[in-house]
Backbone as ProteinMPNN parsed JSONL, in Angstrom:
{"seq_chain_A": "XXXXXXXXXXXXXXXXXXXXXXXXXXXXXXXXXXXXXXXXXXXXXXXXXXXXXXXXXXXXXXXXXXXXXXXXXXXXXXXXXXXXXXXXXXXXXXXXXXXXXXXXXXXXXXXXXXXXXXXXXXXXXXXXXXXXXXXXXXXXXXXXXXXXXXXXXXXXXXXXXXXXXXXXXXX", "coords_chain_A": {"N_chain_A": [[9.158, -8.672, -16.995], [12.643, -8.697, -16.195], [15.665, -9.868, -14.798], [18.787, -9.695, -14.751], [21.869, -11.245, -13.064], [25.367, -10.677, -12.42], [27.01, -13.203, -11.924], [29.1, -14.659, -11.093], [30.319, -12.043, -10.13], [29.059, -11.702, -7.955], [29.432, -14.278, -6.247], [32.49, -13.657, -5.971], [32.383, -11.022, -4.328], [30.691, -12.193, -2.055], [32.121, -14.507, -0.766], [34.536, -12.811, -0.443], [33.45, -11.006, 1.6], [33.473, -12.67, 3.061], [30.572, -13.528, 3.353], [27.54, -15.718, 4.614], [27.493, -18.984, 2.477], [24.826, -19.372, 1.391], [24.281, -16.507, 0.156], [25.611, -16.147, -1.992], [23.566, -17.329, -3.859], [22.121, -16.196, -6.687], [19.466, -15.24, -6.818], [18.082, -14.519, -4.423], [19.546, -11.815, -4.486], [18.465, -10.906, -6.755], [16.247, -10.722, -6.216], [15.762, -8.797, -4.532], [16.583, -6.759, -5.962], [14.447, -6.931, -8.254], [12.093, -6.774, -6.697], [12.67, -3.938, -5.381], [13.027, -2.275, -7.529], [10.854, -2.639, -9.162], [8.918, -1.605, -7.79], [9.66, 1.034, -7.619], [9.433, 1.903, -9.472], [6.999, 1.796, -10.704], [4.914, 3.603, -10.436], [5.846, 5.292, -12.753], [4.985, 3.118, -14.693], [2.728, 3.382, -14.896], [1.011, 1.793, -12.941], [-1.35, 2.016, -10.356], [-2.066, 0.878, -8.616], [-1.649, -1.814, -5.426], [0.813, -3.926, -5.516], [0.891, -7.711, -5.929], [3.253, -10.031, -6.129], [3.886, -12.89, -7.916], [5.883, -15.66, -7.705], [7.49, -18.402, -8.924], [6.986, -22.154, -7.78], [9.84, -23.288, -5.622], [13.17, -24.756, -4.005], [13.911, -21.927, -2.552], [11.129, -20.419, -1.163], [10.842, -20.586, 1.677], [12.688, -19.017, 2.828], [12.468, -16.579, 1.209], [9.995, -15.732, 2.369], [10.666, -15.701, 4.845], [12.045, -13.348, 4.703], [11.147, -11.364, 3.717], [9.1, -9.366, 5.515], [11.539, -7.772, 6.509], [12.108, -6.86, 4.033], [9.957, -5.353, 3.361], [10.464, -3.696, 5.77], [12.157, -1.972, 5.614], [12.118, -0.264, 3.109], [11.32, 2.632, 2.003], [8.691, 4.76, 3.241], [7.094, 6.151, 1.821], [6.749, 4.952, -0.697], [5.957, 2.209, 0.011], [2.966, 2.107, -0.119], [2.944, 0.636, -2.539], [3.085, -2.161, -2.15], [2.209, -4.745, -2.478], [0.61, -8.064, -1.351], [2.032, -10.245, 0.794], [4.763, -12.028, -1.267], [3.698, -14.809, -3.646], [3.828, -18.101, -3.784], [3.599, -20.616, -6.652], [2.685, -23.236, -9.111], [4.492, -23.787, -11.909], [3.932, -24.827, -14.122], [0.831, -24.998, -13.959], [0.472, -22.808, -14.109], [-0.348, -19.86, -15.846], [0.941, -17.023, -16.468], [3.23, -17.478, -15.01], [4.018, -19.125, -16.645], [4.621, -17.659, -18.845], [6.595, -15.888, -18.37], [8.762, -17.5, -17.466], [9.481, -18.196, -19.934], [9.992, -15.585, -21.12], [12.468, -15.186, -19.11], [13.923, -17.368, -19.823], [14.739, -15.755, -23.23], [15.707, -13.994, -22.125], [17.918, -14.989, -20.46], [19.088, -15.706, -23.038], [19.82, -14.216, -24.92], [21.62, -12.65, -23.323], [23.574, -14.278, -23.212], [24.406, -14.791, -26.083], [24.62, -12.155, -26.607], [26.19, -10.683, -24.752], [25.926, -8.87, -22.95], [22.817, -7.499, -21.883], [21.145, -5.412, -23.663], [19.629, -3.128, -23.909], [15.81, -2.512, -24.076], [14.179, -3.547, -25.984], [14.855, -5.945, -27.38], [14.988, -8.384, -29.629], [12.749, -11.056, -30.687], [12.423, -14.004, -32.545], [10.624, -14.367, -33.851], [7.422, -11.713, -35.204], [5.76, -10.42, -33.021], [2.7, -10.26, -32.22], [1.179, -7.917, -30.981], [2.538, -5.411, -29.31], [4.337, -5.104, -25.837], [5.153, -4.012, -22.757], [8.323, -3.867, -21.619], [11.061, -4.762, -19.117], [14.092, -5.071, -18.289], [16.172, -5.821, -15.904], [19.586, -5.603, -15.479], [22.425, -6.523, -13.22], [25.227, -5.242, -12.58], [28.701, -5.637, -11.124], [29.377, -3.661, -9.949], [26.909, -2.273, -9.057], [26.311, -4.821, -7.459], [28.206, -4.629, -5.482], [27.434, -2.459, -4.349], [25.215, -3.069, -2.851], [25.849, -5.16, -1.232], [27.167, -4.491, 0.347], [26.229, -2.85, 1.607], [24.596, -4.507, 3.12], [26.189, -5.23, 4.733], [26.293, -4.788, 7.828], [24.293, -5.432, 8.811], [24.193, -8.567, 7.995], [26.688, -9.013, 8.913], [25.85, -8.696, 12.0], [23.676, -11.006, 12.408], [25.257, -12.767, 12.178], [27.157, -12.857, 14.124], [25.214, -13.218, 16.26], [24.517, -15.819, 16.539], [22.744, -16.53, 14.085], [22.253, -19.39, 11.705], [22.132, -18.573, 8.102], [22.251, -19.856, 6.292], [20.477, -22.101, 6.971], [17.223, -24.013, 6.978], [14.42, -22.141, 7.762], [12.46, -21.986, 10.591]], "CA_chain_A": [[10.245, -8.117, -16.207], [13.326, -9.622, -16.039], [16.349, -9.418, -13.68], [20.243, -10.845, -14.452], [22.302, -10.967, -12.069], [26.224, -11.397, -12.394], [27.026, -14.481, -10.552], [30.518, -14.967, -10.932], [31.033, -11.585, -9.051], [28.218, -12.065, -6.703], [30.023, -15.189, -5.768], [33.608, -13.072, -5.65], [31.975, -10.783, -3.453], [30.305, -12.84, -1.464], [33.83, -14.904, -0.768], [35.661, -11.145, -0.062], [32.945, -10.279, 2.569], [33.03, -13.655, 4.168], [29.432, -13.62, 4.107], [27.18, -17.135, 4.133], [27.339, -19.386, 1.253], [23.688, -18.812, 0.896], [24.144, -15.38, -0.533], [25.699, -16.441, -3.393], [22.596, -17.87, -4.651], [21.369, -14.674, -7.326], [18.039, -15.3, -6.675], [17.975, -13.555, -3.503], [19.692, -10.51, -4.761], [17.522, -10.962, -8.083], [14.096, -10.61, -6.121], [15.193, -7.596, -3.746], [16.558, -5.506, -6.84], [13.573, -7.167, -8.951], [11.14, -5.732, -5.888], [13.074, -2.171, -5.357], [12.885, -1.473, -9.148], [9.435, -2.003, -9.72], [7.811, -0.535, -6.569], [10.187, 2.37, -7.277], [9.296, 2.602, -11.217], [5.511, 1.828, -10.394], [3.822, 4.82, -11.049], [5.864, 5.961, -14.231], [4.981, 2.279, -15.359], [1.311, 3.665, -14.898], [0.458, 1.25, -12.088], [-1.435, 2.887, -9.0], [-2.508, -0.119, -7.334], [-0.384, -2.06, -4.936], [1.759, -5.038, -6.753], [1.39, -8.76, -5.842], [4.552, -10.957, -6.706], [3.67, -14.826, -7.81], [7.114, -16.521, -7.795], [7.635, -19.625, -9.513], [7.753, -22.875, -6.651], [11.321, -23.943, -5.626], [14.069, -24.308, -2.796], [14.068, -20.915, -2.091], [10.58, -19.809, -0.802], [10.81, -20.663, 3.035], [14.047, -17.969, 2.742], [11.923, -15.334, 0.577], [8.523, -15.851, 2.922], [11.352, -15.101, 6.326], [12.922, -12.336, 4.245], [9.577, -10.234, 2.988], [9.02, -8.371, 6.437], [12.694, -7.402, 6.473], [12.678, -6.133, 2.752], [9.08, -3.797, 4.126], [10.789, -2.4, 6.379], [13.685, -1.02, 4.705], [11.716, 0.172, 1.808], [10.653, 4.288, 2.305], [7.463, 4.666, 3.368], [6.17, 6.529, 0.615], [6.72, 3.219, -1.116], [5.114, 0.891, 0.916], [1.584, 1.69, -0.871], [2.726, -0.002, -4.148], [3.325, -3.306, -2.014], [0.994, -5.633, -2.096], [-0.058, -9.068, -0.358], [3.617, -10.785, 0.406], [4.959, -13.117, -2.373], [3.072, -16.167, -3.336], [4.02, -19.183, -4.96], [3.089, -21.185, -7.714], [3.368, -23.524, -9.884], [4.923, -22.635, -13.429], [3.251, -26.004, -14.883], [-0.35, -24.401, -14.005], [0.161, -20.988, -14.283], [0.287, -19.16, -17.66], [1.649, -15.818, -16.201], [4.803, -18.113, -14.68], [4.859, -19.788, -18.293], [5.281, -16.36, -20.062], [7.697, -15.391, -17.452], [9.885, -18.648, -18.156], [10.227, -18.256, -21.676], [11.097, -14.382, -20.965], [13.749, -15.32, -18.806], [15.007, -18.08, -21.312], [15.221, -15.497, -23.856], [17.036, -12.821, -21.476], [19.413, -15.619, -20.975], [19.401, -16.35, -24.714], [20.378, -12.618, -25.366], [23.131, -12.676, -22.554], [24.709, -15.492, -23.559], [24.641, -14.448, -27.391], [25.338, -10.68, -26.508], [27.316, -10.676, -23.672], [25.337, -7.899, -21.667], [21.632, -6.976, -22.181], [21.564, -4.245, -24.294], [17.725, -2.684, -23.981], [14.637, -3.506, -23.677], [13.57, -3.91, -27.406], [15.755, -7.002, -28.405], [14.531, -9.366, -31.017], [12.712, -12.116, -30.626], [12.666, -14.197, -34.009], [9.072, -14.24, -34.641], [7.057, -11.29, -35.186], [4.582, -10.245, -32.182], [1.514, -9.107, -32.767], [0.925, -7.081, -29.594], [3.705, -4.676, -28.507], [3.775, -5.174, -24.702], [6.056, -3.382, -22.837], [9.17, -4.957, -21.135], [11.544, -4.071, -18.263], [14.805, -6.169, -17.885], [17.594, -4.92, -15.336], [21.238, -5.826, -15.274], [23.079, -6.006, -11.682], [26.707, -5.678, -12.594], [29.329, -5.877, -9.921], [29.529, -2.481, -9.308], [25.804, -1.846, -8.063], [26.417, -5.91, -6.152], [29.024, -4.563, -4.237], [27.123, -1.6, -3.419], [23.923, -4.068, -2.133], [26.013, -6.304, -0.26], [28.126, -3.102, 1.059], [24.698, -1.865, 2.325], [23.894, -5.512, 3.747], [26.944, -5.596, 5.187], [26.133, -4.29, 9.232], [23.035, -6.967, 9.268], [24.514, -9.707, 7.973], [27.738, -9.534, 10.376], [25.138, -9.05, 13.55], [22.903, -11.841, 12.307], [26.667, -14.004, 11.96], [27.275, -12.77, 15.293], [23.96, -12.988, 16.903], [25.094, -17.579, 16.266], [22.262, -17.327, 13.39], [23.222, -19.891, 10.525], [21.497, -18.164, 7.391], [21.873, -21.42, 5.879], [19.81, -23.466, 7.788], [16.142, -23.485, 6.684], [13.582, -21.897, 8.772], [12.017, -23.252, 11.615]], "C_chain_A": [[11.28, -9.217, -16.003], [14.689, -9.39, -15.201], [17.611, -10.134, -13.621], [20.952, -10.404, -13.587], [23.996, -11.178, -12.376], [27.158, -11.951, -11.86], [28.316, -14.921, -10.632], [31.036, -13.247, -9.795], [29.611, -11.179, -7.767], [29.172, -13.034, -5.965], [31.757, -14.356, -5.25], [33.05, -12.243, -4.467], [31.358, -11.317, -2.552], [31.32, -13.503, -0.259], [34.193, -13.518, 0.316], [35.037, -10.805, 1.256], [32.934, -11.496, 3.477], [31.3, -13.816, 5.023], [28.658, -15.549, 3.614], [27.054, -17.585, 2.974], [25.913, -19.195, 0.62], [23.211, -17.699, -0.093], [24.549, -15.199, -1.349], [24.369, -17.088, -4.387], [21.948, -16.047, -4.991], [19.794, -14.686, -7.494], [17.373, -14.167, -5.578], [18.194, -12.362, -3.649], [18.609, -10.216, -6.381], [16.263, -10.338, -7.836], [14.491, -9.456, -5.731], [15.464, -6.604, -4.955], [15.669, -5.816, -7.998], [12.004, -5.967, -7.928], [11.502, -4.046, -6.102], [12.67, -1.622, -6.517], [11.434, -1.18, -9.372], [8.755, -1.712, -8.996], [8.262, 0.909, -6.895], [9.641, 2.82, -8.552], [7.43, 2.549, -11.245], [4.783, 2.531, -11.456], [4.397, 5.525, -12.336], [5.133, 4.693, -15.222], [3.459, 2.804, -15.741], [0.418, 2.796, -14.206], [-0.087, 1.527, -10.78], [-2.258, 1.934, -7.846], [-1.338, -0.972, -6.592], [-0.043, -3.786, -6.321], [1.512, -6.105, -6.059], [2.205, -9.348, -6.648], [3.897, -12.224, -7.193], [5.249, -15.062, -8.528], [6.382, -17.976, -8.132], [7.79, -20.889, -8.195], [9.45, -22.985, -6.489], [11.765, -23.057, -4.503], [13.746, -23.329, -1.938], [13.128, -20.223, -0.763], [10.797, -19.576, 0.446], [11.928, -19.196, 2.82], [13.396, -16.338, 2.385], [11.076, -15.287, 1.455], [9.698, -14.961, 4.324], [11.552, -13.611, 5.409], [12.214, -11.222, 3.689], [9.57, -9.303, 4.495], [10.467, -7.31, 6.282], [12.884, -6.196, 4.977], [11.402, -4.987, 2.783], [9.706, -2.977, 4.956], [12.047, -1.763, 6.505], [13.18, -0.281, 3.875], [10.858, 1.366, 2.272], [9.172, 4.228, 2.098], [6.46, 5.39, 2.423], [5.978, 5.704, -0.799], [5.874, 2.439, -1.119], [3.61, 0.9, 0.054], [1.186, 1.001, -2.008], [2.33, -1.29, -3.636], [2.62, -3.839, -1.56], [0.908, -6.327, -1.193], [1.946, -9.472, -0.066], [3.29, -12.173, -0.451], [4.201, -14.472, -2.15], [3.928, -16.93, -4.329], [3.618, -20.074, -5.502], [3.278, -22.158, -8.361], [3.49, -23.76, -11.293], [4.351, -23.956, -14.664], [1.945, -25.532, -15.347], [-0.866, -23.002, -14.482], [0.154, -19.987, -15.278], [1.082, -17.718, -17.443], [3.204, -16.206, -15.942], [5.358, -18.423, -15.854], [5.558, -18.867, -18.827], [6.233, -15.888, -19.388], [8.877, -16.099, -17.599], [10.239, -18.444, -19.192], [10.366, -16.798, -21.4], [12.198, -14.727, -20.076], [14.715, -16.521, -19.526], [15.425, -17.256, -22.196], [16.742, -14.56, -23.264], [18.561, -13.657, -21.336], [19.683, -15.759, -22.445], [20.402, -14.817, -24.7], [21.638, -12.776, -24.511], [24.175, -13.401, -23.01], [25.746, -14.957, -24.968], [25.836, -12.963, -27.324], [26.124, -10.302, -25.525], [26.318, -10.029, -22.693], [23.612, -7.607, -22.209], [21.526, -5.428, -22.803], [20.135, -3.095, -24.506], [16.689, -3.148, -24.13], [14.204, -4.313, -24.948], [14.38, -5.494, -28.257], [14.797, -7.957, -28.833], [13.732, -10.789, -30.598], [12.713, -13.026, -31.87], [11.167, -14.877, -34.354], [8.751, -12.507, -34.893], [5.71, -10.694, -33.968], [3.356, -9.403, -32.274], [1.215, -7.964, -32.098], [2.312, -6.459, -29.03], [3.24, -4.505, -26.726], [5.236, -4.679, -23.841], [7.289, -3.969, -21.309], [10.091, -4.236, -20.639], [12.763, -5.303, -18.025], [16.374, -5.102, -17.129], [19.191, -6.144, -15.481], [22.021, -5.439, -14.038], [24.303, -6.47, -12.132], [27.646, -5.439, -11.142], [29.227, -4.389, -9.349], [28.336, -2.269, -8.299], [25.874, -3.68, -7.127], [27.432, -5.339, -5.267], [28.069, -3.469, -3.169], [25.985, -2.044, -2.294], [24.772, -5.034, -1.249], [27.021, -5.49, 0.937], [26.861, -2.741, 2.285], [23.866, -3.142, 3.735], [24.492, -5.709, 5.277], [26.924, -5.945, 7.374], [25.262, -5.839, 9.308], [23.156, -8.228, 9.295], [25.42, -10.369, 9.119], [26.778, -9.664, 11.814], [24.311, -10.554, 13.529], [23.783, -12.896, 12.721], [26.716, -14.091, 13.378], [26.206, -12.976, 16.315], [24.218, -14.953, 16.912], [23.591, -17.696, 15.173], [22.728, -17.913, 12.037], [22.017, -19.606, 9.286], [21.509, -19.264, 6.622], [20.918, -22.033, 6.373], [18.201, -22.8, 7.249], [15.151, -22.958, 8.027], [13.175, -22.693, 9.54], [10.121, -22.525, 11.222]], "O_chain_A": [[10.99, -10.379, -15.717], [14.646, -8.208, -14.862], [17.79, -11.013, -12.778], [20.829, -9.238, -13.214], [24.029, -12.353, -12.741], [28.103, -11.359, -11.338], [28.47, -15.909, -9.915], [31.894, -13.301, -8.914], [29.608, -10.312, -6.893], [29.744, -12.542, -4.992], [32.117, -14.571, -4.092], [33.258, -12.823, -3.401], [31.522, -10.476, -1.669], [31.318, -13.117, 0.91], [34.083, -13.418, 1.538], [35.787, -10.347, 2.118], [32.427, -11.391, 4.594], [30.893, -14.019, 6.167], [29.044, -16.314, 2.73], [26.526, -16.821, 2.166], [25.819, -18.887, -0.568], [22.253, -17.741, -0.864], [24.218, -14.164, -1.927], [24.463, -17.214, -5.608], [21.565, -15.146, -4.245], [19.153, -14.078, -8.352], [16.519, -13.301, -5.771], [17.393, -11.563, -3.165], [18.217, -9.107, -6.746], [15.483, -9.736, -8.573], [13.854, -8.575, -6.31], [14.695, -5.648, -5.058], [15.907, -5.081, -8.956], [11.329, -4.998, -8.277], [10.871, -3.197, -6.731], [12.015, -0.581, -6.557], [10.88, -0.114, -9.64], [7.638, -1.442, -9.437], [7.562, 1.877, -6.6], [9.395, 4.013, -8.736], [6.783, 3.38, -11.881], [4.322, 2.327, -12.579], [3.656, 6.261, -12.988], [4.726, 5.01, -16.339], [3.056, 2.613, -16.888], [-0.77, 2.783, -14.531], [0.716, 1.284, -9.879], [-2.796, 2.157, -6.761], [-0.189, -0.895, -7.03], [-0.502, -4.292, -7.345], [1.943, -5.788, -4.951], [2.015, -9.274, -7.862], [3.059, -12.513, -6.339], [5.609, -14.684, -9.643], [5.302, -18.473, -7.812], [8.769, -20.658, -7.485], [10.163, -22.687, -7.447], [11.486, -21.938, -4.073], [13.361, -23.552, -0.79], [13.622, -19.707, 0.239], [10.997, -18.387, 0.698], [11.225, -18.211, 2.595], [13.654, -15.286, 2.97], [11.258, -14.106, 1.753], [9.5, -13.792, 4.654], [10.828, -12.728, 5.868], [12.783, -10.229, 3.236], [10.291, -8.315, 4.36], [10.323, -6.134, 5.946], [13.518, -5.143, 4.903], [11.631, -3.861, 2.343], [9.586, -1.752, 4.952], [12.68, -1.199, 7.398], [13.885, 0.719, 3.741], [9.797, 1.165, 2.862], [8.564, 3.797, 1.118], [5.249, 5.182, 2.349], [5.172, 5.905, -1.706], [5.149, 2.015, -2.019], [3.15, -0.156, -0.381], [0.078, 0.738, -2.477], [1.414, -1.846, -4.241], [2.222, -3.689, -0.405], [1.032, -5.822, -0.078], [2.87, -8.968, -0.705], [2.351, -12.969, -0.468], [4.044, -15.096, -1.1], [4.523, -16.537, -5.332], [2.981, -20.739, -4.684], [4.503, -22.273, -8.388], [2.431, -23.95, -11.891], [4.442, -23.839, -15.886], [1.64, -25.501, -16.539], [-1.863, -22.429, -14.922], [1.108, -19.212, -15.202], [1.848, -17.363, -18.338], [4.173, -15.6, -16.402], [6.514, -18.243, -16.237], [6.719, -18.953, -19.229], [6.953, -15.232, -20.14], [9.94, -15.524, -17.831], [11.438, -18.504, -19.462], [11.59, -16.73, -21.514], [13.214, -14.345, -20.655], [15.935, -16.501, -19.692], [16.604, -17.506, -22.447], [17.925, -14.444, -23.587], [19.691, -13.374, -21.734], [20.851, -15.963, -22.776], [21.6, -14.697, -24.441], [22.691, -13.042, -25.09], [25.371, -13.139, -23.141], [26.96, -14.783, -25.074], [26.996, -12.739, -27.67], [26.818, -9.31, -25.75], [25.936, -10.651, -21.701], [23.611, -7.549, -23.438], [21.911, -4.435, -22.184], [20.013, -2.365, -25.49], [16.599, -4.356, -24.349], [13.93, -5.513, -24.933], [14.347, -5.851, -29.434], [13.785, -8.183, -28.17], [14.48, -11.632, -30.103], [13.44, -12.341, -32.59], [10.907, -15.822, -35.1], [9.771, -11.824, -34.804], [4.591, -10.654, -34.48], [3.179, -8.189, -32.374], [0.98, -6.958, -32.768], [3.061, -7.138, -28.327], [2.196, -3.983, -26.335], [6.33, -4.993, -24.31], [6.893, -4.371, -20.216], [10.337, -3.164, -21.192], [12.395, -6.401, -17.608], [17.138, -4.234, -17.552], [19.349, -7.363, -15.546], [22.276, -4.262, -13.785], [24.613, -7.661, -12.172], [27.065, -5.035, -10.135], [28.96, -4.211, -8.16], [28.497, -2.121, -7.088], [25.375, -3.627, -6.002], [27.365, -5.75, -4.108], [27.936, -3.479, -1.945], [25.862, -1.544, -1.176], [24.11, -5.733, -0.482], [27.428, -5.87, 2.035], [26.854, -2.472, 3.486], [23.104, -2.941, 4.681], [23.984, -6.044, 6.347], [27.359, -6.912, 7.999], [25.59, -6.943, 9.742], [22.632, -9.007, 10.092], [25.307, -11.366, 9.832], [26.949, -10.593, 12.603], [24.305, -11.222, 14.563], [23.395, -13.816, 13.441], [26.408, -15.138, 13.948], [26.636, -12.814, 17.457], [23.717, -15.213, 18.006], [23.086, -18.817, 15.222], [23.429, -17.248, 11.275], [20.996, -20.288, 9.37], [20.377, -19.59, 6.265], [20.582, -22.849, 5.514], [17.943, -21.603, 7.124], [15.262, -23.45, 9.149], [13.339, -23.909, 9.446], [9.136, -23.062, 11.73]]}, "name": "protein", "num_of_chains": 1, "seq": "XXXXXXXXXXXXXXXXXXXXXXXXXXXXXXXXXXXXXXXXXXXXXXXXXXXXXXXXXXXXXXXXXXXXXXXXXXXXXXXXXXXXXXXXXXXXXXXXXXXXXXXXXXXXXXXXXXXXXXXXXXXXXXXXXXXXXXXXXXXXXXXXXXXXXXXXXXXXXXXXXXXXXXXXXXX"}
């Protein structure tokens, strides 16, 4: 599964809404429309148990670990049974699931770069694979970021207003 994000108008939006510099980082919007998708696609995927996440270490976690209750209880309760333990992390040195996850998101960038936009799931790798395994990569163009940061919009301003600095790492 893989999940681009595009970060030049993340960052424009971001800017426009005067929301914290923090929320330009596409990581954050990466995981919640990486989560939404596949709790929501689940059961066509043919998965009927709930889902644990393992994220890769880095910066971020303290941010994702605060931000997991928040993204339960937004998410429709006929949902909630896909979602597993909350996110763990790892690291992508030890882990062979993180490895294969790295080199799929190297290629997804490879493909972006090359092709401009992700163009389906089936693109090329330049070997042959023996094992057809079946692969899920989304694309968040500006249109659906505005509509996610449109949607954020109420929480973020009270949080602004409330004097918390979403910057600042947890306590």
């Amino acid at each position: 599964i893989a999940c681009a994000v595009d970060v030049t108008a993340l960052q424009e939006i971001v800017d426009r809404l005067q929301f914290p510099e923090i929320l330009k980082n596409p990581y954050f919007l990466g995981l919640r429309t990486l989560y939404t998708v596949v709790i929501n696609w689940q059961e066509r995927m043919g998965f009927s148990e709930p889902i644990d996440f393992v994220l890769d270490n880095n910066q971020v976690e303290p941010r994702v670990t605060e931000i997991w209750a928040s993204f339960l209880s937004n998410l429709p309760e006929h949902l909630q049974k896909y979602v597993g333990q909350k996110p763990r992390f790892d690291d992508d040195k030890r882990v062979r699931p993180l490895q294969a996850a790295d080199s799929y998101a190297w290629w997804v960038r490879r493909w972006r770069e090359t092709d401009g936009f992700i163009h389906g799931e089936k693109l090329p790798y330049p070997w042959n694979p023996k094992v057809a395994f079946p692969r899920l990569t989304i694309e968040v163009h500006r249109g659906a970021i505005e509509h996610e940061m449109e949607s954020l919009k109420v929480r973020v301003y009270a949080l602004m207003a409330a004097g918390s600095d979403l910057s600042q790492k947890p306590r």
